[in-house]
Backbone as CSV, one residue per row, in Angstrom:
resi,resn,N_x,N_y,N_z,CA_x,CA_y,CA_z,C_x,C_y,C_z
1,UNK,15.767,7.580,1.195,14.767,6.617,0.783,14.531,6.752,-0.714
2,UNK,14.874,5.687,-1.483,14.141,5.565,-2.826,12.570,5.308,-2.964
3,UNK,12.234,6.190,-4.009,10.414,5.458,-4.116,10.545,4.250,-4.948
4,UNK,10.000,3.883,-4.318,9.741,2.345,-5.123,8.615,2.349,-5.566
5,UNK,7.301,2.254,-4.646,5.840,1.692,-4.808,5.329,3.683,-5.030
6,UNK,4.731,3.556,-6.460,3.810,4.740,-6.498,2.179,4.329,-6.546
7,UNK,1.558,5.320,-6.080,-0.026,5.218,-6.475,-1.165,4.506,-7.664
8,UNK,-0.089,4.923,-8.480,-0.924,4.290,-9.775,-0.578,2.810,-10.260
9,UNK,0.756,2.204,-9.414,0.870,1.204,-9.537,-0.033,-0.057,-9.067
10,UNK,-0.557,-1.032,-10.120,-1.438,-2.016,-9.588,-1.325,-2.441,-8.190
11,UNK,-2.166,-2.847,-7.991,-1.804,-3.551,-6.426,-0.883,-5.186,-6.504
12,UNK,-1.157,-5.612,-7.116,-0.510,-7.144,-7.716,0.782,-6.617,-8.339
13,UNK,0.643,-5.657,-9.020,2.156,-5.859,-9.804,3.188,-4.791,-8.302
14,UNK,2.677,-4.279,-7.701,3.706,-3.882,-6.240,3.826,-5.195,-5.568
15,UNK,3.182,-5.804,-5.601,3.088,-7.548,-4.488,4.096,-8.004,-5.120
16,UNK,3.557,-8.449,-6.558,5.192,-8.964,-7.519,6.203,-8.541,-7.257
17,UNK,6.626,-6.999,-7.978,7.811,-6.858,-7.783,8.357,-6.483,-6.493
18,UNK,7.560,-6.563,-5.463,7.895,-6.273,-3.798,7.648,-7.172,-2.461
19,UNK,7.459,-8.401,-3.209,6.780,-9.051,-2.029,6.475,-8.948,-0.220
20,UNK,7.923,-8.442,-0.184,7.396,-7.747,1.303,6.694,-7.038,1.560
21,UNK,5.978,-6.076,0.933,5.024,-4.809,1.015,3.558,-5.477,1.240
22,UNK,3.763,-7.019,0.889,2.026,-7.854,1.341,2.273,-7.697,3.224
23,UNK,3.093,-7.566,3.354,3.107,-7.561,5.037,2.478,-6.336,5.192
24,UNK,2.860,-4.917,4.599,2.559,-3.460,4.915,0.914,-3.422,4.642
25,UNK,0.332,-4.084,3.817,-0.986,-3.793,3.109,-1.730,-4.486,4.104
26,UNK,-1.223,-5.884,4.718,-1.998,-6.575,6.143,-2.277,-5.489,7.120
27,UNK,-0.792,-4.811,7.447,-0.705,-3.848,8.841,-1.702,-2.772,8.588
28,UNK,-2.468,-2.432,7.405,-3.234,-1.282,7.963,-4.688,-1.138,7.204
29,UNK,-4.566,-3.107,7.316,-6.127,-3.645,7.337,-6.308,-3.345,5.523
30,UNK,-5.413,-3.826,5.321,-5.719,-3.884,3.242,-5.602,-5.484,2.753
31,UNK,-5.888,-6.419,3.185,-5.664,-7.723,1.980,-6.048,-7.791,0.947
32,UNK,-5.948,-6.632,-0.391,-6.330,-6.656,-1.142,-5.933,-7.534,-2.153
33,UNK,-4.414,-8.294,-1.639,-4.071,-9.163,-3.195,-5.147,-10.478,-2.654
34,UNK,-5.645,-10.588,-1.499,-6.955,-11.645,-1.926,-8.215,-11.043,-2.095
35,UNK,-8.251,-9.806,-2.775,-9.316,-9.762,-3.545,-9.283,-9.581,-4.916
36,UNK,-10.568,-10.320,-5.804,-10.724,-9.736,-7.003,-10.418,-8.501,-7.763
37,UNK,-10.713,-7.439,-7.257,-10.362,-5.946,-7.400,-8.877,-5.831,-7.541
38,UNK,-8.154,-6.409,-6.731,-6.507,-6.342,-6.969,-6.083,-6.880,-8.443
39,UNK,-6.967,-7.480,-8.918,-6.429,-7.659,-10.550,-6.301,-6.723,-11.397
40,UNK,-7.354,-5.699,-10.639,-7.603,-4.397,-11.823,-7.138,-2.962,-11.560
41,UNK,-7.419,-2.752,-9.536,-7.312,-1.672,-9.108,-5.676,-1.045,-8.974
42,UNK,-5.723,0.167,-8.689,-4.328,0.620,-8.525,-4.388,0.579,-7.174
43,UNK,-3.102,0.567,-6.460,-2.873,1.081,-4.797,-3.845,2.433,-4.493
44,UNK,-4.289,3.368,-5.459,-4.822,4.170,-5.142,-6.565,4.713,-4.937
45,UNK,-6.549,3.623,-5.965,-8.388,2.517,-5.559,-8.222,1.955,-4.758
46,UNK,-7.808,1.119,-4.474,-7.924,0.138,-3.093,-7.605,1.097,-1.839
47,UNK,-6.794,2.152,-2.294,-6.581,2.946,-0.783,-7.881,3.709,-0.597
48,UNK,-8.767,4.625,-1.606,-9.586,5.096,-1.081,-10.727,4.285,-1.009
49,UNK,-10.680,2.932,-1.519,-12.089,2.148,-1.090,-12.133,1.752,0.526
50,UNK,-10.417,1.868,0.999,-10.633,1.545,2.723,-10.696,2.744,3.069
51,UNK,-10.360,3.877,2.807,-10.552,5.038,3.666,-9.275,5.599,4.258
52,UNK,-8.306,5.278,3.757,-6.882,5.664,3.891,-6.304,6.558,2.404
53,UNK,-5.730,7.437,3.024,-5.097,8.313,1.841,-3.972,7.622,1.449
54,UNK,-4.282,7.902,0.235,-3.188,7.250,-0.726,-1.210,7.781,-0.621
55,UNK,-1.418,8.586,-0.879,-0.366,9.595,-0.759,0.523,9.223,0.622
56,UNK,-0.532,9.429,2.049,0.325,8.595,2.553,0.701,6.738,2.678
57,UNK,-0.226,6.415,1.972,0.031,5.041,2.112,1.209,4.572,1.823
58,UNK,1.527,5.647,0.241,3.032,5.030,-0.505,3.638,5.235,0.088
59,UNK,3.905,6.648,0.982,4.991,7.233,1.463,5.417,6.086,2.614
60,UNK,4.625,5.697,3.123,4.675,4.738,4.720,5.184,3.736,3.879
61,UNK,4.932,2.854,3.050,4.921,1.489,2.386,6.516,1.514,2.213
62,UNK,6.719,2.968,1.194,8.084,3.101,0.636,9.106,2.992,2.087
63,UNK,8.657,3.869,3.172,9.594,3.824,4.226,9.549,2.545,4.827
64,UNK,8.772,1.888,4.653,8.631,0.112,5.292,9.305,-0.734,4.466
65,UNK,9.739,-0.491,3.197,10.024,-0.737,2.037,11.737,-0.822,2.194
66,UNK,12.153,0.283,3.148,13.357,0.308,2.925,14.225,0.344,4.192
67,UNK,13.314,0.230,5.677,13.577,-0.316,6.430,13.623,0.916,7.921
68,UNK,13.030,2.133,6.616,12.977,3.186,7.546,11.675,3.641,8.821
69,UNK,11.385,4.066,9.539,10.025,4.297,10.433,9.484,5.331,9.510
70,UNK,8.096,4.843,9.179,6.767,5.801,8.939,7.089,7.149,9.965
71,UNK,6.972,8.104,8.793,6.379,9.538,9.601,4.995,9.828,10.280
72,UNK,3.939,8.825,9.900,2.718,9.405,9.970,1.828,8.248,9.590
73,UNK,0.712,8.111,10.467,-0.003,7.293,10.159,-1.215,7.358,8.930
74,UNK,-1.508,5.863,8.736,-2.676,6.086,7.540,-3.558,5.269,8.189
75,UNK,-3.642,4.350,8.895,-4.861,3.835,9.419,-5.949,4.609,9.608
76,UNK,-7.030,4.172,9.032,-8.351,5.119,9.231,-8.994,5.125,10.831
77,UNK,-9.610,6.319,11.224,-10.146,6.523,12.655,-11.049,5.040,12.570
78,UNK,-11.545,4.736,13.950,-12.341,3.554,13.861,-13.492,4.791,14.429
C-alpha cells in the first residue's frame, strides 16, 4: 500500500486530488466536504471533531484508497 492521504492534509484538497475517498469520509459518518470547516480544517480536525482517531482514519482511507480491507475500525462507539 502507498500512502496517499496524510493527516495534515486539508480535507478538500484529499477530495480533489482523490475523489473517491468522499465515499470513505460518508462510510464513517464524516461529510465534511459539505461543511464550511472543510475549507480550512485538516483530515485531522475534522477527525477529532467526530471522535474518530486520526491516525487510524488515514490508515483505513489509504487501504480503501487502494483497494485493500481496513485492519481496524475507526467508527466511534455509539
Amino acid at each position: 500500500m502507498d500512502i496517499k492521504i496524510t493527516k495534515d492534509m486539508g480535507i478538500l484538497d484529499a477530495i480533489r486530488q482523490y475523489p473517491e475517498c468522499e465515499k470513505y469520509f460518508s462510510m464513517v459518518g464524516m461529510s465534511c466536504f459539505g461543511c464550511m470547516a472543510a475549507h480550512f480544517e485538516d483530515i485531522e480536525q475534522g477527525c477529532l471533531a467526530h471522535g474518530i482517531d486520526p491516525d487510524v482514519f488515514v490508515r483505513n482511507l489509504n487501504f480503501f484508497l487502494s483497494g485493500d480491507a481496513p485492519t481496524e475500525t475507526n467508527i466511534p462507539e455509539a
